[in-house]
N, C-alpha and C positions, 0 to 999 in steps of 0.2 A: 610447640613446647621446646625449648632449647637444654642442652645438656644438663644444666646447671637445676632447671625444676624438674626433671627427668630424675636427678639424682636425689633430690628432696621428696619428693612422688616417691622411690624406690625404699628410701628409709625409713616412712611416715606409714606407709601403711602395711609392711612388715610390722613395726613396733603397734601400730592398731591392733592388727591380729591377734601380737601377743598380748596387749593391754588387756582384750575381752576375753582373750584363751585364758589369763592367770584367774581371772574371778570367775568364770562359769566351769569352771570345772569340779569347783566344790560342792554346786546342787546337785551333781548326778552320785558325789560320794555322801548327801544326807541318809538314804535309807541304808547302805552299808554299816556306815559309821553306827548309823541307831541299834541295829542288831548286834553290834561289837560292842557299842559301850550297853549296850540293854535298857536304851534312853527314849522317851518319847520323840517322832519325829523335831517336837515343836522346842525342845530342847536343842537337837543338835543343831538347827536352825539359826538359832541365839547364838553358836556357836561363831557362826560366819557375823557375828555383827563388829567385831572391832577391825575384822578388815576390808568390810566397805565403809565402814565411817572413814578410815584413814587413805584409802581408796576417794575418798572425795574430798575432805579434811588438808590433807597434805598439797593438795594442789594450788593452797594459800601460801605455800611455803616455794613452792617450786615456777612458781608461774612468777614471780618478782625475781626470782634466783636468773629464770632463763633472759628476763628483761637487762640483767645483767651478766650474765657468765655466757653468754649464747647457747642454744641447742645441744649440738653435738656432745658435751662433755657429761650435760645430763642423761641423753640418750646413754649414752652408754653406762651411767650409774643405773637407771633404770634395768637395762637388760642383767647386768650383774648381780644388781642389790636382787631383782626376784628370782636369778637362780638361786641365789643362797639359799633364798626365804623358802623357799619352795623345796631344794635338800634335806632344809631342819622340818621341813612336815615330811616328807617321807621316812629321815629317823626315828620324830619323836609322835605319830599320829597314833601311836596306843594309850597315848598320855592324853585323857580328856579336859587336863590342867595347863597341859603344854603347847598343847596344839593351837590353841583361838591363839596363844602367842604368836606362834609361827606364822600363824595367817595373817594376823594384822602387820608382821612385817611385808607379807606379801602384796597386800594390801596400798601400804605404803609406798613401798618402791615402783609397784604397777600404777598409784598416782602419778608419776611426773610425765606419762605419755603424754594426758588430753592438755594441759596446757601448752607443753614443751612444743610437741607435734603440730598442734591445730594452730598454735599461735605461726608458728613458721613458716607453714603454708599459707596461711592468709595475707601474713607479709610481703613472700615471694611468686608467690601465683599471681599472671594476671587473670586467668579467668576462674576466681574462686570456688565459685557456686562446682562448675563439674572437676576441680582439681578435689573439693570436700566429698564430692559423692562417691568418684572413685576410691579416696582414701576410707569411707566409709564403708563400702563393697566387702572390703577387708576386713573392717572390724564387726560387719555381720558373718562374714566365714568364721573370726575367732569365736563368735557367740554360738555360729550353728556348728561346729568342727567339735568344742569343747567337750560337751556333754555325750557327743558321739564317742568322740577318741578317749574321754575319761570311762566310758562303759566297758568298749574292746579292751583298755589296759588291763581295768579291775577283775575281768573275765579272767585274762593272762596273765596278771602279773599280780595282782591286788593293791591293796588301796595306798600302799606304796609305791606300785610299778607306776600308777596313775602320776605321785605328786612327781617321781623322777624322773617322768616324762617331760613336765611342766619344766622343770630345770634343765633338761637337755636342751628344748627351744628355745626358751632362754638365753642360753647357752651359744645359740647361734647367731642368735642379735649381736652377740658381741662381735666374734668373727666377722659380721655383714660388715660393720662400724667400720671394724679395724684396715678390712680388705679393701674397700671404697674410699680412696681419698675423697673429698668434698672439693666439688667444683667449685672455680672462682668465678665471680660474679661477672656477666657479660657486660659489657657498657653501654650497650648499643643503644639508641634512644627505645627502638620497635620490642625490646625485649623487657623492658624497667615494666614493673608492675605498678602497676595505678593506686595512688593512697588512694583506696575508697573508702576507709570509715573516719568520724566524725562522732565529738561528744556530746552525745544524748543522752541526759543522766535521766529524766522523764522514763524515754520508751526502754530503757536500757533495765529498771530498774522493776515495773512492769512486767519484764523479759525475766528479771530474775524469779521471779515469782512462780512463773510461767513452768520454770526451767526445773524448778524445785518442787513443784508439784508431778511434773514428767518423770523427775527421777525416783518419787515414791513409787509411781504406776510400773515404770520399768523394770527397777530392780522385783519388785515383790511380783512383778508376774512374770521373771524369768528365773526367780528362784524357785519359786512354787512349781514350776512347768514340770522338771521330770518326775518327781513323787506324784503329781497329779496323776501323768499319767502312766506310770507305775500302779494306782489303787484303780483307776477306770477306763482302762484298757484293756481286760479280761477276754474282751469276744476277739481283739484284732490279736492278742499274745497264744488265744490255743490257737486260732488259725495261723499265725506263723510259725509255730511250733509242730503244724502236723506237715511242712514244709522242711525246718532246721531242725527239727528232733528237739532232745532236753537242754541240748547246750547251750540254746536260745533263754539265758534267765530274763526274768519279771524285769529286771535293772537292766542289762543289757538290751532287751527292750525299747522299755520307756526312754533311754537316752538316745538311741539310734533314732526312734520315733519323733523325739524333741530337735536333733540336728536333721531330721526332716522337714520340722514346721519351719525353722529356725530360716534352712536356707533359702530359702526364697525372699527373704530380703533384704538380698542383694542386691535385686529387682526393684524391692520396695526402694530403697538408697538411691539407685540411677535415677528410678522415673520421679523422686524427690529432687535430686541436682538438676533434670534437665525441666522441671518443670519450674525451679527457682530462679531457672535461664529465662524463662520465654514469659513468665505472669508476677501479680503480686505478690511479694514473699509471706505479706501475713492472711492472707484470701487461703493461700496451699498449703500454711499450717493451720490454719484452721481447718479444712478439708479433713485436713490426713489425720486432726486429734478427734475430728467428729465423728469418722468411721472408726474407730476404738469402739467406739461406746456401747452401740447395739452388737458390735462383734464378743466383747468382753460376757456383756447380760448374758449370751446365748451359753458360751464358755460353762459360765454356771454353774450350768443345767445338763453337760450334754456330756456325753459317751463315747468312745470309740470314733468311729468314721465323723461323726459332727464335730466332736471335739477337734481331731487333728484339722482336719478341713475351716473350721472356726479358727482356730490355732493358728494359722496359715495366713487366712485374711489377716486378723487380729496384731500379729507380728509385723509383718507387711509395714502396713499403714504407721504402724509406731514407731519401727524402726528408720519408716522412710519420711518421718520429721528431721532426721538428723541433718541432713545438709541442708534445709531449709533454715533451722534453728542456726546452727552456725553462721552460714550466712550475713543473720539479723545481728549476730554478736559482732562481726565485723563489721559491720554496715554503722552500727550504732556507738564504738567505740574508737579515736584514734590506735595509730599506728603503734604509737612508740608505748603504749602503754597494751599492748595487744596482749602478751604472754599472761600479765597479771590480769585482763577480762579476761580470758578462756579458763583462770587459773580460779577466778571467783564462781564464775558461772560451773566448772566439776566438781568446787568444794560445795555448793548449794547443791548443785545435781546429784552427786554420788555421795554426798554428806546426808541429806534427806532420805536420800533414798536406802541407806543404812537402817534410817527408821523402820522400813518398813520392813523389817526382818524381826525386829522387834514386834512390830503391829502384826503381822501374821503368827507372830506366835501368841500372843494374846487372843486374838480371833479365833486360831485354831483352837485352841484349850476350853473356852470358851461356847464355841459355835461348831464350824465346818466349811468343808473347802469352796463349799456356793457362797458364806458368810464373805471368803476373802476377794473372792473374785468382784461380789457386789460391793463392798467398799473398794475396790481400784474403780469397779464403776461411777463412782461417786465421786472419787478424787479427780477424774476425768473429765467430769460435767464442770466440776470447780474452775479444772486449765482452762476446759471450751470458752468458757465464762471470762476469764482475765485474760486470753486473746482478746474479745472483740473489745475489752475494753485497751486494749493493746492498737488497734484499728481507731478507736476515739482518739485517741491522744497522738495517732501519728498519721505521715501521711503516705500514699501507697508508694510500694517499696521493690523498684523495678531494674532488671539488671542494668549496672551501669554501665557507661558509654567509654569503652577503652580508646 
């Protein structure tokens, strides 16, 4: 790895980090926020829906922007636009009129990562598969860190200290930008990364489909995650609590708990990239969507030690499609048009996946938290289902030959 992806590696998955840190920090503030506004969970829920639609929406806008203005100048609208976004929720979060504002800015501006980002490593990487998983590693610490680091704020600071947390990290992306000039491109013949994708509008398309059904599953089973277990975690919160005393809250808790399941797939990420080195890319996403399934069912049903332990597996496996998936977006899409595929594929991903904040509030009102977890079951069976027919219409998809 020479200087120059070293320095692209350094900025990308910082800015991962923060991409996942800005939107998983608001599931560990639903059950606060509920008790402040005096709101059904399933309300405050719906709350967070305009800033993962724009969170996935906006990436149509910013992924043709990066094909033209390059990286660098979006990267750092990103890091600023969501401090802002994220200071105006720690001012106005007493306003249940004001706030879904503030978030769908946040929303927004933490869009222009996965295009911007993912596109420019794919570019500049030659070995993509483990330069994605790495940067992926990342963006599972900002999923497992969030919910943690948002519990310990609201404990000490409350539900402000949390969002001006968010804004201080933020806050440092900028500085990384500013401090790190951007190396200049080597020439060397041995260092030029290899065009490896190609227009397949067929499997690409397919892919979308694919992509957009992952992102229902995803978001709604990491929003869901800490109130879940916040309500069914009772036997492991008095045992830790005749350890931490009373200062150990139900919230604090369930979030610590959640960046427990959360982090180990990190794991899932690596053995995802090194496994999209060595075999078929669509064989080992299929794999890793099929153990979701019976992991999720069990979810359900389960309590305490099965839950976290389910939890664990279930994350895992889901998380560590991501660089397999990527992968296939480069694989399946030319070069010069890179930024606006990554940019189509998080507006479908996290645009969809928006729904299902909506869809669990309907279930919930409706049903119960077995109700939602079986419908992500379902939607799952659907993805398994349009990979193989993803494997019909292509043919196997093996690391290329730098």
């Amino acid at each position: 790895m020479n200087s120059r992806e070293r320095y692209i590696l350094y900025q990308t998955c910082y800015a991962h980090f923060m991409a996942h840190f800005n939107m998983q920090v608001f599931p560990a503030l639903v059950l606060p926020l509920a008790t402040l506004y005096r709101m059904d969970m399933a309300q405050v829920v719906g709350m967070s829906f305009g800033m993962y639609l724009l969170f996935g929406l906006s990436a149509l806008v910013w992924g043709p922007l990066a094909d033209r203005l390059g990286p660098r100048p979006l990267m750092l609208l990103f890091y600023s636009g969501a401090a802002v976004a994220a200071g105006l929720c720690a001012l106005q979060y007493r306003d249940p009129a004001v706030l879904p504002v503030c978030l769908a800015a946040l929303g927004f501006f933490s869009g222009i990562y996965h295009p911007v980002g993912l596109g420019w490593l794919s570019k500049e990487m030659r070995r993509i598969s483990r330069a994605l998983a790495l940067n992926g590693i990342f963006g599972s610490l900002g999923i497992a860190l969030a919910p943690l680091t948002a519990g310990l704020a609201i404990r000490l600071w409350g539900i402000s200290g949390a969002f001006m947390l968010v804004a201080i990290v933020n806050g440092l992306g900028v500085l990384l930008m500013l401090v790190f000039a951007e190396r200049p491109r080597e020439l060397r013949e041995d260092v030029t990364p290899a065009a490896t994708g190609h227009s397949r509008p067929v499997p690409f398309a397919v892919l979308l489909v694919i992509m957009m059904l992952a992102g229902l599953v995803y978001r709604g089973s990491t929003v869901i995650l800490p109130a879940c277990l916040e309500l069914r975690n009772a036997g492991l919160l008095e045992l830790a609590r005749s350890f931490a005393g009373e200062w150990l809250t139900a919230n604090l808790a369930a979030t610590m708990t959640a960046g427990l399941i959360l982090l180990p797939t990190i794991f899932g990420q690596y053995a995802g990239g090194f496994l999209a080195e060595r075999f078929d890319l669509r064989l080992t996403y299929l794999l890793f969507h099929a153990i979701t399934i019976p992991a999720i069912l069990v979810m359900a049903h389960a309590f305490d030690l099965p839950l976290v332990f389910m939890g664990i597996a279930y994350f895992f496996f889901l998380l560590g499609t991501q660089p397999i998936e990527n992968t296939l977006v480069a694989r399946y899409t030319p070069d010069r048009f890179r930024h606006s595929a990554f940019g189509l594929k998080f507006a479908l991903t996290f645009g969809a996946g928006a729904l299902a904040v909506k869809m669990i509030a309907v279930v919930k009102k409706t049903g119960s938290l077995e109700d939602v977890y079986q419908l992500l079951a379902g939607v799952s069976l659907l993805l398994v289902c349009c990979i193989v027919i993803l494997i019909l219409v292509t043919r196997p998809q093996r690391k290329p030959q730098s």
